[in-house]
Structures are given as structure tokens and as C-alpha cells.
Backbone as a ProteinNet text record, in pm:
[ID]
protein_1_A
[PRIMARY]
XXXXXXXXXXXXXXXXXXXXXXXXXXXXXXXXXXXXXXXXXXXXXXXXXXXXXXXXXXXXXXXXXXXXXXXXXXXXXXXXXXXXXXXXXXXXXXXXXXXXXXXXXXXXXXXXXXXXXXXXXXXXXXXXXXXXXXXXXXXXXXXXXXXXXXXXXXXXXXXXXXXXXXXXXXXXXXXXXXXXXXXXXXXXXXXXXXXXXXXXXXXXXXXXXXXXXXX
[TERTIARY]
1787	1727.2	1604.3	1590	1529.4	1585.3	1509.8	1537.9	1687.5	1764.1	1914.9	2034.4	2025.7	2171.4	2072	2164	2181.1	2238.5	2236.1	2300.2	2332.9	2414.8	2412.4	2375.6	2256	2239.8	2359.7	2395.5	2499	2478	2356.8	2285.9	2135.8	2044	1957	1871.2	1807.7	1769.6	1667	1714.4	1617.1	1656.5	1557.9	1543.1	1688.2	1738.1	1830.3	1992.6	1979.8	2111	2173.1	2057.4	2079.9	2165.3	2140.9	2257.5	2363.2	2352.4	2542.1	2682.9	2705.1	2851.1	2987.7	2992.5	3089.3	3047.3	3143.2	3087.1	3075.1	2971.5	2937.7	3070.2	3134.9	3253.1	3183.5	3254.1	3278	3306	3210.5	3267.3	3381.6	3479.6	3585.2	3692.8	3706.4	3764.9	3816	3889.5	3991.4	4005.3	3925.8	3962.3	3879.2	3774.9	3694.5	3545.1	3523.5	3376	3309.8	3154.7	3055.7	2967.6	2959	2811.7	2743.9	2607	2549.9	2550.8	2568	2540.2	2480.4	2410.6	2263.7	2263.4	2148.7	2162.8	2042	2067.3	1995.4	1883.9	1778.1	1678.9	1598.6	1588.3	1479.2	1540.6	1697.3	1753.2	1740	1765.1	1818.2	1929.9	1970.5	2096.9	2142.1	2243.2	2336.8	2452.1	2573.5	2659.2	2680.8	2781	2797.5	2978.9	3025.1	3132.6	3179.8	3286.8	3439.6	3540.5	3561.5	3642	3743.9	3852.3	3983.8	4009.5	3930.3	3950.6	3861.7	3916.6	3841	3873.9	3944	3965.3	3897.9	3810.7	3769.9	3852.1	3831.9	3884.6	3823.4	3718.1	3647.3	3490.9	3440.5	3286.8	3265.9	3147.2	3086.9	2936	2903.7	2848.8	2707.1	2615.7	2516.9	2484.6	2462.3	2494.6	2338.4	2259.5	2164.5	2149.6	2029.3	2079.5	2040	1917.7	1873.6	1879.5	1899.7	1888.4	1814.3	1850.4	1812.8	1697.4	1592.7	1525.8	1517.9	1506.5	1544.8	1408.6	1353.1	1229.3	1249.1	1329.6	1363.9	1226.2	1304.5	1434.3	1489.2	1460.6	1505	1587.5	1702.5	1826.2	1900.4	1868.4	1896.5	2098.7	2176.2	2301.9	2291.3	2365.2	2414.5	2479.9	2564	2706.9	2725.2	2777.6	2815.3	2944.6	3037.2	3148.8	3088.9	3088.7	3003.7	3164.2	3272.4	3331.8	3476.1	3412.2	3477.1	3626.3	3618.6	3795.9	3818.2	3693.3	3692.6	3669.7	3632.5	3629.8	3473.8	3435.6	3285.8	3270.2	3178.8	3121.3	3022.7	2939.5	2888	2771	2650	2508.9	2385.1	2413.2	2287.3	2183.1	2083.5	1930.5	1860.1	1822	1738.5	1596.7	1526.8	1415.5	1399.5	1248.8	1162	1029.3	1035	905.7	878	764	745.9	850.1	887.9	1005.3	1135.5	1134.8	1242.7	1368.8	1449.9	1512.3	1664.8	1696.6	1773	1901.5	2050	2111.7	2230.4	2301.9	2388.9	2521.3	2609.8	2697.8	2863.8	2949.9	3103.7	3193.4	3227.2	3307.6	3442.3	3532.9	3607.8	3757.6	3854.5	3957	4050.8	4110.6	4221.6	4372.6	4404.6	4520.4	4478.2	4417.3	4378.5	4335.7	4317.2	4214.5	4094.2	4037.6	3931.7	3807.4	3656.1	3565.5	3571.6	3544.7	3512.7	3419	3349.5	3205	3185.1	3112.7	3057	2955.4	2932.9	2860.8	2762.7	2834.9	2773.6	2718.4	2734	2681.5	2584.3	2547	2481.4	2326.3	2371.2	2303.8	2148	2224.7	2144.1	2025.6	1938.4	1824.8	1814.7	1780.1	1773.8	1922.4	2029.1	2197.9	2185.2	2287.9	2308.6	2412.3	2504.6	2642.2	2625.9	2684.7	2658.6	2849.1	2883.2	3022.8	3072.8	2956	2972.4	3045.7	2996	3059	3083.4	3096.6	3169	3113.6	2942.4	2889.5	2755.1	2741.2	2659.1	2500.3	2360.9	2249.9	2178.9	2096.1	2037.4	1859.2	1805.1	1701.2	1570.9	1495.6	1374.2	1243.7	1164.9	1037.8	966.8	926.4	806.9	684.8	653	521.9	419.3	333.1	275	127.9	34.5	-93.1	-159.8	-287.6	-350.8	-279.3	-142.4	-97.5	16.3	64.1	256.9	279.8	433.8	517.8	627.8	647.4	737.5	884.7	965.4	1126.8	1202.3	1269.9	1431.8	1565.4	1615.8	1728.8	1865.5	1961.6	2093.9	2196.4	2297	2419.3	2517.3	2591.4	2703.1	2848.9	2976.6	3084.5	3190.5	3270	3402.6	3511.6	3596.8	3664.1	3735.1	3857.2	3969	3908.3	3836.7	3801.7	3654	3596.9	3451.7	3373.9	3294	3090.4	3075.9	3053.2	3031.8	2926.2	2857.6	2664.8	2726.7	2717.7	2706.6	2598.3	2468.1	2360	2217	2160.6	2011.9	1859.8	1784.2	1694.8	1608.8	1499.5	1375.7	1198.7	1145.3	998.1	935	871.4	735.1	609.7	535.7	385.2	369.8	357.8	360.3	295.4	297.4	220.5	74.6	43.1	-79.5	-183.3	-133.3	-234.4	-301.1	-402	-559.5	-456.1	-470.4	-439.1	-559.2	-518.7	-578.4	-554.4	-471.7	-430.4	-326.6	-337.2	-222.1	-145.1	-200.5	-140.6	-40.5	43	132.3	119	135.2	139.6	254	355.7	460.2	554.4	651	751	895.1	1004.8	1098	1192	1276.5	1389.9	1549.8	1638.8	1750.8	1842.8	1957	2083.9	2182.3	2302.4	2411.1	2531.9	2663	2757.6	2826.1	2911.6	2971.7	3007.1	3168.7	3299.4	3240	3200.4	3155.8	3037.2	2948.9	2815.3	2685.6	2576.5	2487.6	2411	2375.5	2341.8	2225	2110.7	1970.8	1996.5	1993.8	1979.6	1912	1769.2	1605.8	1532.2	1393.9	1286.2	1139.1	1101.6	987.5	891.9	735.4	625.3	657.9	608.7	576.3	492.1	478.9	319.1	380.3	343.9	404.9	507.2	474.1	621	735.7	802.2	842.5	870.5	746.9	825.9	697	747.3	712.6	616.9	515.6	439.3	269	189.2	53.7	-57.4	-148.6	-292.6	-434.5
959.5	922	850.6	774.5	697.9	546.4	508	336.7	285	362	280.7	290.7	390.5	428.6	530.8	556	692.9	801.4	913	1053.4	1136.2	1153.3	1291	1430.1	1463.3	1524.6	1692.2	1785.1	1869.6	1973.4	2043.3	2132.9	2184.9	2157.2	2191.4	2358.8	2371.3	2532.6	2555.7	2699.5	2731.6	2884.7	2942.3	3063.5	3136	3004.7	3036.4	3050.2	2986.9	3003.2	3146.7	3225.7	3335.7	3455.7	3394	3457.4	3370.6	3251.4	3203.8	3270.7	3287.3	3343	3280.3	3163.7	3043.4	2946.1	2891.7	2796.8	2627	2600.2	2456.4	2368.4	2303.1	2192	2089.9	2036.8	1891.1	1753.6	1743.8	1573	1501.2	1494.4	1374.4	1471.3	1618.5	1714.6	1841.3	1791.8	1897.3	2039.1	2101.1	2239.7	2323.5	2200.7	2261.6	2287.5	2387	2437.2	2474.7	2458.5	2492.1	2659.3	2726.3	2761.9	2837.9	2875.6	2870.1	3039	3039.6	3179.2	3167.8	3252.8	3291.3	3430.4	3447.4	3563.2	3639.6	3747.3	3890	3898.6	3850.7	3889.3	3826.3	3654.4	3581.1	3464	3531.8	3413.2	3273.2	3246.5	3141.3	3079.6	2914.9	2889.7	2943.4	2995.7	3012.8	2936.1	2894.9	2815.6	2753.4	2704.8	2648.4	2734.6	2774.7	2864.1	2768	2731.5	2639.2	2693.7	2709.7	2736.4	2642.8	2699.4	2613.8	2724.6	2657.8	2777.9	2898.8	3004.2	3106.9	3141.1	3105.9	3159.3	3088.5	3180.3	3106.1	3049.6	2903.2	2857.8	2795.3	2839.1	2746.2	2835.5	2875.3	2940	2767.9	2714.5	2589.7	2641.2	2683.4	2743.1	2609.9	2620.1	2480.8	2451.9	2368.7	2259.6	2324.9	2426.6	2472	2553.8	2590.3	2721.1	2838.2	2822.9	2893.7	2824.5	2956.3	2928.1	2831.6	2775.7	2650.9	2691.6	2671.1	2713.6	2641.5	2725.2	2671.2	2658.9	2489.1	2476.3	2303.2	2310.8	2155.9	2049.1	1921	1915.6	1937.2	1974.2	2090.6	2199.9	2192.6	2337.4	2228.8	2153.6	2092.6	2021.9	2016.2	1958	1831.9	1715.4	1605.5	1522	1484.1	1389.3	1304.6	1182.4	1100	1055.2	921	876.5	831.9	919	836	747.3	784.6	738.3	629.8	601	470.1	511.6	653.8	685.8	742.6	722.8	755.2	900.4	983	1142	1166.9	1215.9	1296.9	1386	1364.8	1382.6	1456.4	1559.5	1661.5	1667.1	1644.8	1604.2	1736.4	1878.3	1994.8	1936	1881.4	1849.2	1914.1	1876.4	1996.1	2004.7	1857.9	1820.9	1717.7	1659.3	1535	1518.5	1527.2	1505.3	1316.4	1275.3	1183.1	1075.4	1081.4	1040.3	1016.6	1110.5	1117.7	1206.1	1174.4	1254	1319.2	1433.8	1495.1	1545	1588.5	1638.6	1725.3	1822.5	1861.9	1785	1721.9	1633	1696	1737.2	1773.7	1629.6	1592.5	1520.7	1564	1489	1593.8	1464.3	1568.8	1529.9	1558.2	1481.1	1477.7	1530.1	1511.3	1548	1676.3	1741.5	1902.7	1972	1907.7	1969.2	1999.5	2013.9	2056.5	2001.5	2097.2	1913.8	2037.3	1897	1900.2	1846.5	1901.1	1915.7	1776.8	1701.4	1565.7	1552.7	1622.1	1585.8	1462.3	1344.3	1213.3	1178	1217	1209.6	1295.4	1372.3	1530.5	1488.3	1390.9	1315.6	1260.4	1145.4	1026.1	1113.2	1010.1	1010.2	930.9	958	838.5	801.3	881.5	834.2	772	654.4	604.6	473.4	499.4	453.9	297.4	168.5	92.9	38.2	78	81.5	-128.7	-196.3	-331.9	-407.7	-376.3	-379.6	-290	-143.3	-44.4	-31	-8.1	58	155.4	225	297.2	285.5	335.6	279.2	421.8	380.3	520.6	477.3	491.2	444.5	549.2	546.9	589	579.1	644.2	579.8	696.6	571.1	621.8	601.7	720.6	677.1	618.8	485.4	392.3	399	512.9	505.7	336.2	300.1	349.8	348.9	233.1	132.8	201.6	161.3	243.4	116.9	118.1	-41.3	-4.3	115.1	97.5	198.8	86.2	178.2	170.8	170.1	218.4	157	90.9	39.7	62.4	167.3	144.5	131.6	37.3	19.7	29	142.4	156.4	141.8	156.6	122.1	204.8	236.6	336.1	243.7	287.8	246.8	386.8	337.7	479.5	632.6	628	793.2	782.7	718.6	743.3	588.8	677.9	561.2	494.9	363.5	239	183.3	180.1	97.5	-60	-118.8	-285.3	-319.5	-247.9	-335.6	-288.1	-292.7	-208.6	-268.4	-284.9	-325.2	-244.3	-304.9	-216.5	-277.1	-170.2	-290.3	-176.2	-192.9	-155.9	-208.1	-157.6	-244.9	-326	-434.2	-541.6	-454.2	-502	-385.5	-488.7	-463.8	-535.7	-614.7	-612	-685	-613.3	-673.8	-568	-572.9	-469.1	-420	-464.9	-588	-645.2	-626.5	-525.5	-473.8	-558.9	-655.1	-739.2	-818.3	-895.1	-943.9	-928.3	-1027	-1007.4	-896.1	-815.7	-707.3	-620.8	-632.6	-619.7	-702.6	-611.6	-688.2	-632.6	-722.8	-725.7	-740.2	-643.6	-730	-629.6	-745.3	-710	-709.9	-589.7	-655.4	-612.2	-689.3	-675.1	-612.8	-558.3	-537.3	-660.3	-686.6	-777.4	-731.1	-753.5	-676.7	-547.8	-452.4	-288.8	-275.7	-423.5	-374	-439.1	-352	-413.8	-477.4	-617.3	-765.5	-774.9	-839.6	-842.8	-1005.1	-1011.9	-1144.6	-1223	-1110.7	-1164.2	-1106	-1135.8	-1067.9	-1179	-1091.8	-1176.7	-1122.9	-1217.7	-1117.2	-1148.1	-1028.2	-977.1	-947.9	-927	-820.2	-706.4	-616.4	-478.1	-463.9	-570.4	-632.7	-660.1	-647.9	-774.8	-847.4	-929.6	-1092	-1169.9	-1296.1	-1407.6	-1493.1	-1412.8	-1456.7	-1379.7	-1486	-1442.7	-1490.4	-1401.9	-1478.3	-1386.4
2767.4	2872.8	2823.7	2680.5	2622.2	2666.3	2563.6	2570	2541.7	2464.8	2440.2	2513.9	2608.3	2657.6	2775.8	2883.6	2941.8	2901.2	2877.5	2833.3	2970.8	3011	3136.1	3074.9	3171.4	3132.2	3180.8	3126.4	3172	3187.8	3117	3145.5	3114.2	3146.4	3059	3042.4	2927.2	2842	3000.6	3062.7	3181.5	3152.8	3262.2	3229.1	3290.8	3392.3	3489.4	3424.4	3336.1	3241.9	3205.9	3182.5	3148.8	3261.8	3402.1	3516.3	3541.7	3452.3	3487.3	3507.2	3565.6	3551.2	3521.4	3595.7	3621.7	3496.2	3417	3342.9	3359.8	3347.3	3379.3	3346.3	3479	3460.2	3373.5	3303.1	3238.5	3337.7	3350.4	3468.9	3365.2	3370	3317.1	3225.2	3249.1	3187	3251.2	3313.5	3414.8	3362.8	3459.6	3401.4	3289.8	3213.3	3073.6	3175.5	3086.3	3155.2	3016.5	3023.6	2903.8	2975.9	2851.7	2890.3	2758.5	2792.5	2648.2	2601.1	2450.5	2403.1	2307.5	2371.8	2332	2247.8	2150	2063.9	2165.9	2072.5	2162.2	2184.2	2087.3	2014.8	2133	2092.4	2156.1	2303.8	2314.5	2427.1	2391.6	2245.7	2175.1	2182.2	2171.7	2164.4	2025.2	2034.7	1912.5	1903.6	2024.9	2030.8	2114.1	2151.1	2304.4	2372.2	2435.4	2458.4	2565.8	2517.5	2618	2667.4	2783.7	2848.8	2970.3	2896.9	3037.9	3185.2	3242	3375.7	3333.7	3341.8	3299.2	3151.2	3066.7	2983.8	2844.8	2777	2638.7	2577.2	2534.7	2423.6	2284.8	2316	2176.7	2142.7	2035.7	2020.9	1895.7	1944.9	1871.1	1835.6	1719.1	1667.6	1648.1	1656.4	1633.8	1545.8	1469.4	1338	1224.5	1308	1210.8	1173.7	1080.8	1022	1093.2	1169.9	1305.8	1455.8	1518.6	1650.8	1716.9	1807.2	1886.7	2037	1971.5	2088.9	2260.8	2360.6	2472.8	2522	2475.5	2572.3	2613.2	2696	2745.2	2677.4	2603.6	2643.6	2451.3	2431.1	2288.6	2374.3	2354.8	2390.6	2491.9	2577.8	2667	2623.3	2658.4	2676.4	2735.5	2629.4	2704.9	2675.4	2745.8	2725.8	2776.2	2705.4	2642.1	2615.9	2587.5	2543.7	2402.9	2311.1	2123	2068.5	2108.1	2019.1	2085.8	2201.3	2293.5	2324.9	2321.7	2349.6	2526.4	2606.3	2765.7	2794.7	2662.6	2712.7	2701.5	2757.9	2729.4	2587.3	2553.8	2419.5	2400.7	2331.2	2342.9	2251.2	2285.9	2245	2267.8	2195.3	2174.4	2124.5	2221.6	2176.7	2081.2	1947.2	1826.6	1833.9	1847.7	1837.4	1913.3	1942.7	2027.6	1970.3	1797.2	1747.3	1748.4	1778.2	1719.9	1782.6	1888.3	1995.3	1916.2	1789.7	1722.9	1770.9	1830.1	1926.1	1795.5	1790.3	1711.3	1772.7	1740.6	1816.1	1708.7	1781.7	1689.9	1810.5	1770.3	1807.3	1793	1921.1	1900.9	1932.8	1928.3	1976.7	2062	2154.6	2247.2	2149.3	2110.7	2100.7	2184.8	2208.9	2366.5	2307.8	2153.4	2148.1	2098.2	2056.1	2022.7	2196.6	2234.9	2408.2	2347.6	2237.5	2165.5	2093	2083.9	2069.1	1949	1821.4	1690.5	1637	1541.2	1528.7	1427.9	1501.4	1423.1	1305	1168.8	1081.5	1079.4	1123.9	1074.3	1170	1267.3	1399	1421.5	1365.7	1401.2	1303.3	1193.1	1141.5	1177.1	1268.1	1331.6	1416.8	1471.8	1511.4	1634.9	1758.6	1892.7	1972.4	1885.9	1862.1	2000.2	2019.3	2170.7	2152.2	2245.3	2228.3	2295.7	2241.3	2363	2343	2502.5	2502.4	2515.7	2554.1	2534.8	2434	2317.9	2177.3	2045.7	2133.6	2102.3	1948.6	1948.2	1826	1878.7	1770.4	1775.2	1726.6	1797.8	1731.3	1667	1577.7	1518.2	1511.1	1610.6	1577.8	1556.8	1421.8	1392.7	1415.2	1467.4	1461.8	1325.1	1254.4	1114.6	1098.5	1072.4	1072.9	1012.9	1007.5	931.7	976.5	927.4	942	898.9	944.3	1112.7	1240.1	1221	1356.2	1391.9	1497.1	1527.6	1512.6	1527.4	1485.1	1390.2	1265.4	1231	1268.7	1237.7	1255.9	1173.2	1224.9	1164.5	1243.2	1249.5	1376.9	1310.8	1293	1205.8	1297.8	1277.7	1369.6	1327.8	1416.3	1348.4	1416.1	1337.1	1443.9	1346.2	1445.5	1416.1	1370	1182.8	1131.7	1077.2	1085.1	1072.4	1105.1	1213.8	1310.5	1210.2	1121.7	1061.3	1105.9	1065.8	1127.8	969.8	1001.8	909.1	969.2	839.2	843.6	861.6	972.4	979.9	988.3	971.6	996	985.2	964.4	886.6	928.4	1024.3	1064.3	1058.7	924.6	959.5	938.2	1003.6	1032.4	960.8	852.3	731	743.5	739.3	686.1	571.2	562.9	462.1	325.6	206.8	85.7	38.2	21.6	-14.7	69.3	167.9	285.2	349.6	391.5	470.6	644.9	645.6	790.5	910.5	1000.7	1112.5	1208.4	1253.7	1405.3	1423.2	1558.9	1605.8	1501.8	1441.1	1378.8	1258	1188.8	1107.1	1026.1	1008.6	911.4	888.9	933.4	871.5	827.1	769.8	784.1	820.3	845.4	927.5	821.9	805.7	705	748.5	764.5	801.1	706.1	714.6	591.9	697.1	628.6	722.3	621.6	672.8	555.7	522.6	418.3	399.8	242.9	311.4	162	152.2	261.7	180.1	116.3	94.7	95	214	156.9	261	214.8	235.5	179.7	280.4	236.6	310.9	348.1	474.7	523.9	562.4	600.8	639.9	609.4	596.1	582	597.5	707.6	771.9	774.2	821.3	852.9	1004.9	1071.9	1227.8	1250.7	1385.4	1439.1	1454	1581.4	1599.8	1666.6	1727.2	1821.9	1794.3	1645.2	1572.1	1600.5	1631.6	1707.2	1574.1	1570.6	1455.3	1493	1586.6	1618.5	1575.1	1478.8	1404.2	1432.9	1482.2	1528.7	1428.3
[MASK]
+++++++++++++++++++++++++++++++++++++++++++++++++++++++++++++++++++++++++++++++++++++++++++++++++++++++++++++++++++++++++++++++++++++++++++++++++++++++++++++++++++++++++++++++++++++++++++++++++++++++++++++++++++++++

């Protein structure tokens, strides 16, 4: 519910979760319902629990090594199509430091009925699908004392069921130059893949904007 995509949101960490009874339907998944389990101690996420109708079918255990705390929108649920196949897709919020947005990521396979747990996906940072031309963005924000301005932009796209880097955009603070606020002080440099590697195709000075414009 950032800048790249919409996410639905499906459920989010409340105190109210804890009297669910019925499990949260899946919009676009007949019959599948979510809801959260939580450990004893502190009413932490521990997994996410799937069910067809009433009956469990799945414990999805969360991608860390501790519990997932529930203080929206950290614990928060939200889904997504990540992998352009029309099913909803499954996004456990970790973190929102630094508008660095984190997630532990299932994906829903249609010929199993079952979501399977995305590593490379679970990865990324900002993750957000754009179904236009069916790739994925990973975007960073880093931090570059005194000024904000720098990122991270990675794009990616699905080749035989895995995520392939096509494209690498990132904005740095230039090295050796006196820092003037607006003006040029970074720089911009892009690579793209080509034959399996990633080949730098630009590199510019910018302002914070990265736009190629210096005063």
C-alpha cells in the first residue's frame, strides 16, 4: 500500500484475532480460509494455519527464526498475484524500517491446492508485482548521510518457476564531491542482463530526484 503496486490487505495483527473462530476466506480461493497461530507466551505470529472448509490443511511456519510480532503493520497479511498465474499469493509483513518494507512470502500452487514457501521472494524488500509486463520490483531505500535520495530499484521476471535479475538501478552519492544539497550529487547507474550477465549501460550524475538536471 506503498508506491509500486496495491497489496490486499487480508488480515491485519489486532487484538481481535485472538477470538477468531471461522477462518479468514481467501478472495479468489474457493473454500481456503487463513488464520493466525500464535505462540503462548507473548500472542506472537508463529505461522499462518490453512484451511479447506473447516478442515486444516496446511501449518506455514514464518520464514524467521523468531516470532513475528503483531503491531500493524508488522504481523499484518497481504495478498497479491507475485507470480502472474491468477491465484492470490501470500505476503506476512516482518518489518517497515526506514520505509523498507520486508515480508515472509508463500506462493499458492493450484496443482498441489497448496501455498509453498518462497525463499527468493521472502528475500526482497518493497516486493510489488506489476502484472503489465509481468515482472517483479525490489526496491531499497539506503541510507546516504546528510541527504535521502539513495536506492536500490531490482527487476525481476519469472524463468522456468525462478526470479531472474533483468535489471539493476541504483542511485549512490557521487565519491569525492562536496555535498551541495539539490544539486548533482549522485549518481545513477543502470545495468541490464544480457547472455546471463549483468552489463552496466549508464551511469550519470543526478540530483535527488534522479533526474539530469544540475543547478
Amino acid at each position: 500500500m506503498k508506491r509500486h503496486a496495491r497489496l490486499l490487505l487480508l488480515f491485519a495483527a489486532s487484538s481481535l484475532a485472538l477470538a477468531q473462530v471461522q477462518p479468514n476466506p481467501v478472495p479468489g480461493l474457493q473454500g481456503i480460509g487463513l488464520e493466525e497461530g500464535l505462540d503462548t507466551a507473548g500472542g506472537n505470529l508463529v505461522s499462518i494455519i490453512v484451511f479447506k472448509g473447516n478442515q486444516q490443511i496446511q501449518f506455514l511456519p514464518v520464514c524467521t527464526a523468531n516470532p513475528v510480532p503483531r503491531q500493524p503493520p508488522v504481523g499484518s497479511l497481504n495478498m497479491t498475484d507475485l507470480n502472474f498465474d491468477g491465484f492470490p499469493d501470500l505476503l506476512l509483513q516482518l518489518s517497515a524500517t526506514g520505509d523498507n518494507e520486508t515480508y515472509c512470502v508463500w506462493l499458492w500452487s493450484p496443482k498441489s491446492q497448496r501455498y509453498v514457501a518462497s525463499p527468493a521472494l521472502s528475500q526482497l524488500t518493497n516486493t510489488r508485482p506489476h502484472p503489465s509486463n509481468k515482472t517483479i520490483t525490489s526496491f531499497t531505500n539506503i541510507s546516504c548521510p546528510p541527504f535521502q535520495g539513495c536506492h536500490d530499484t531490482k527487476t525481476y521476471v519469472w524463468s522456468k518457476g525462478q526470479l531472474k535479475l533483468v535489471r539493476d538501478e541504483s542511485q549512490t552519492l557521487a565519491e569525492n564531491v562536496a555535498v551541495s544539497g539539490p544539486g548533482c550529487d549522485y549518481i545513477l547507474s543502470v545495468q541490464e542482463e544480457n547472455k546471463g550477465k549483468m552489463v552496466l549501460v549508464s551511469s550519470d550524475r543526478v540530483n535527488s530526484f534522479g533526474a539530469r538536471v544540475c543547478w
